[in-house]
C-alpha positions in Angstrom: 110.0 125.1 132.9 109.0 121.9 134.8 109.9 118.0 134.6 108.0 115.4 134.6 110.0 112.2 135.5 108.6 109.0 134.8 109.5 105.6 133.6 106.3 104.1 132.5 103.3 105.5 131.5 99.9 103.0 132.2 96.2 103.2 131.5 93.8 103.3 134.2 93.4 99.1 134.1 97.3 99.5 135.1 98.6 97.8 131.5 102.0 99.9 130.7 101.4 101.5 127.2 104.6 103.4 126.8 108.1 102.8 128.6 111.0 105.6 129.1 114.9 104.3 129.2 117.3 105.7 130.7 118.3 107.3 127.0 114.9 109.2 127.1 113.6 106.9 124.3 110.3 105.8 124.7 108.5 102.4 123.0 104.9 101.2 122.9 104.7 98.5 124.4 101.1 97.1 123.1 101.4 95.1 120.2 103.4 97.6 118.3 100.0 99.8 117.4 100.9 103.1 118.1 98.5 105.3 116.1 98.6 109.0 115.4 96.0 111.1 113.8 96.2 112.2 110.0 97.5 115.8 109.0 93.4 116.8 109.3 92.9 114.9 111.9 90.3 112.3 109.9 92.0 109.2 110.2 94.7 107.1 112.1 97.5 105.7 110.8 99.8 102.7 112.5 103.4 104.4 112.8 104.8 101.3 113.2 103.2 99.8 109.5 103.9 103.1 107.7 107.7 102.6 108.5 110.3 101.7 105.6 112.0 98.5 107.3 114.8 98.4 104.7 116.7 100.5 102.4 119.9 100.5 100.6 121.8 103.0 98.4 124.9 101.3 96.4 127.5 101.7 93.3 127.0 98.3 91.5 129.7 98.5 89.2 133.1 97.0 89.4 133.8 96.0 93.6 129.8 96.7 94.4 130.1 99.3 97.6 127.0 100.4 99.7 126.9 104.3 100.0 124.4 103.9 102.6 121.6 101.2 104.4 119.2 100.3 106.7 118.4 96.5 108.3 121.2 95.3 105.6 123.4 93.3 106.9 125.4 92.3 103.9 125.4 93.0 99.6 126.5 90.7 97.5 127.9 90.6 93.7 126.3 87.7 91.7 127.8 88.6 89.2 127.2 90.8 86.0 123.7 92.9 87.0 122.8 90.2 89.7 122.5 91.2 93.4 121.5 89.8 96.6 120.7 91.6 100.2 120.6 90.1 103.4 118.6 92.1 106.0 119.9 92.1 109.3 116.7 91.7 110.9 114.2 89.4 109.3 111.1 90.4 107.6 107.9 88.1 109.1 106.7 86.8 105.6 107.5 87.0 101.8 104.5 88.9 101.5 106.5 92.7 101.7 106.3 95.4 99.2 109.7 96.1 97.7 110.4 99.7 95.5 113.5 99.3 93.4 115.0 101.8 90.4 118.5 102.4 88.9 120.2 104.3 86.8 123.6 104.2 84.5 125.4 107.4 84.1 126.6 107.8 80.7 129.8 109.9 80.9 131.8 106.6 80.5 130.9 106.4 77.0 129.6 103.0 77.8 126.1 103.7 75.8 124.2 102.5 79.4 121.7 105.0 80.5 119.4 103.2 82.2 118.9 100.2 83.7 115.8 98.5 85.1 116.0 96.3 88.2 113.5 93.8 88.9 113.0 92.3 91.9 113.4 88.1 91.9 111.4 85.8 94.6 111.2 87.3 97.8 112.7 86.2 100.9 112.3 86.4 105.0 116.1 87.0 105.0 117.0 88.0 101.7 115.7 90.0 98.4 117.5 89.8 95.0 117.4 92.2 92.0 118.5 91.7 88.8 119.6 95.0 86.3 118.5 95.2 83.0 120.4 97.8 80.2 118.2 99.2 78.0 120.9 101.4 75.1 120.6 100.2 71.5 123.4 97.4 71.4 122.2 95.4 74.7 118.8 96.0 75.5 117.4 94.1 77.8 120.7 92.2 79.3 122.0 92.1 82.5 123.8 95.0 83.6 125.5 96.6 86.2 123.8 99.3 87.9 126.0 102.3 88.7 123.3 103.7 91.1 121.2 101.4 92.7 118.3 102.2 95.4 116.0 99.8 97.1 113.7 100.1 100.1 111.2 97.7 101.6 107.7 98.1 103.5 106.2 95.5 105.1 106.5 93.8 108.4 109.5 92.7 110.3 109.4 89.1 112.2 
């Protein structure tokens, strides 16, 4: 097998387009527009668009504890069903596609088995969601959300 060491690798006009560290990672260096061909080989696609910047996976009942996350610096309990993330790197506009669900598991007896989260006003920093219980005694009020999952596309300042 051979090696092939190198620390940059250039175009002909000499602009760098890709640079190795001394991990072995490399990172476009143009304008974040690295582009690879579809699965058929029709179209390119931006890998650096197509990313999920954000993503959290939490228990929001009782202390609220993050099972696992991306870019999220800190969750916070605003009280009963209310929630607030702060990313640890800032998205570049409100303008960002959020996908949220959540979901109650009945085995308490509580009557909870489902509860819809809404996203309130975006911000760069921040994104807050508010849970909804939909069971026949308490439809539609704020709830706790026992399993809670959020992720967020769009494009990071």
């Amino acid at each position: 097998m051979s090696n092939l060491l190198v620390q940059n690798i250039k175009h002909t006009n000499n602009t760098s387009a890709q640079t190795i560290d001394t991990s072995g990672r490399t990172t476009a260096v143009l304008n974040n527009d690295t582009t690879y061909r579809s699965d058929v080989g029709a179209v390119t696609q931006n890998m650096v668009q197509g990313l999920a910047k954000s993503w959290v996976n939490f228990n929001g009942t009782g202390t609220i504890a993050t099972r696992d996350s991306f870019n999220i610096s800190s969750l916070n309990d605003d009280g009963s069903g209310k929630y607030d993330f702060v990313y640890t790197n800032n998205m570049s506009s409100q303008n960002y596609a959020p996908a949220i669900c959540g979901a109650y598991d009945d085995n308490d007896g509580s009557g909870n088995t489902h509860v819809d989260v809404r996203r309130q006003a975006p911000s760069t920093n921040q994104y807050s969601i508010r849970g909804l219980s939909f069971n026949s005694s308490a439809e539609g009020s704020l709830s706790d959300c026992q399993f809670c999952y959020a992720q967020i596309a769009g494009d990071l300042a």
